[in-house]
C-alpha positions as CSV (number, residue, x, y, z in Angstrom):
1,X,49.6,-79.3,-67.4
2,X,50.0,-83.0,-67.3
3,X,52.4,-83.0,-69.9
4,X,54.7,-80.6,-68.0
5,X,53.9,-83.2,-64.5
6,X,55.2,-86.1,-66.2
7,X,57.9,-84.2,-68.0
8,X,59.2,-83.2,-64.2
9,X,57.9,-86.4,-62.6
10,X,57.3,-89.4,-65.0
11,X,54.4,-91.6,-65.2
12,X,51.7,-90.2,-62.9
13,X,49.0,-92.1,-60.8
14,X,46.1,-92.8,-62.6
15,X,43.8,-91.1,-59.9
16,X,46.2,-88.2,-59.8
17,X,45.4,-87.7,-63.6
18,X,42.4,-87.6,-63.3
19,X,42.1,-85.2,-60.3
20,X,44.0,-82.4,-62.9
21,X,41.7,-83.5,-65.6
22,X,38.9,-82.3,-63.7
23,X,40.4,-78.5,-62.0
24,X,39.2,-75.8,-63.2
25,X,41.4,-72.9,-65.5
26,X,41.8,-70.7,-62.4
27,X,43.2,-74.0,-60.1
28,X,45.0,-75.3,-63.3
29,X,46.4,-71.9,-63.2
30,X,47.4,-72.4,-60.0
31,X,49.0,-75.7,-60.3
32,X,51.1,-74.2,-62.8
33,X,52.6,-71.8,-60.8
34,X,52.4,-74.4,-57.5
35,X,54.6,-76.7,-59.9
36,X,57.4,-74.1,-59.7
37,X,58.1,-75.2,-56.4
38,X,57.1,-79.1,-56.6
39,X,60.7,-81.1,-55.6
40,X,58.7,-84.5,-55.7
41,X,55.9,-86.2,-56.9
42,X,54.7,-85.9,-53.2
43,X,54.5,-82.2,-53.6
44,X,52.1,-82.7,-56.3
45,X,49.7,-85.3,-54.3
46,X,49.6,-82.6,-51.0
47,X,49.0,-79.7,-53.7
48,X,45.6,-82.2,-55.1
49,X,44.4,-83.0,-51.4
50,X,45.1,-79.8,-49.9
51,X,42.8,-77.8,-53.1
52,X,40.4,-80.6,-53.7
């Protein structure tokens, strides 16, 4: 999965990283299909507050 985020988005925020580390397979899952519909890196950083 973080490969595939900084494909889309470049480097990512340490923190950030480290919040995907840490999800679960089901919410890594879900991030997977979420990043479908990601347009920015902002997308991503609502998707992490909003599940964790």
């Amino acid at each position: 999965m973080l490969r595939q985020l900084r494909r889309r988005f470049g480097a990512l925020d340490p923190a950030q990283e480290a919040r995907i580390q840490a999800l679960s397979v089901t919410e890594l899952e879900a991030i997977g299909e979420a990043l479908l519909d990601f347009q920015t890196v902002k997308d991503l950083a609502a998707w992490l507050q909003y599940k964790l």
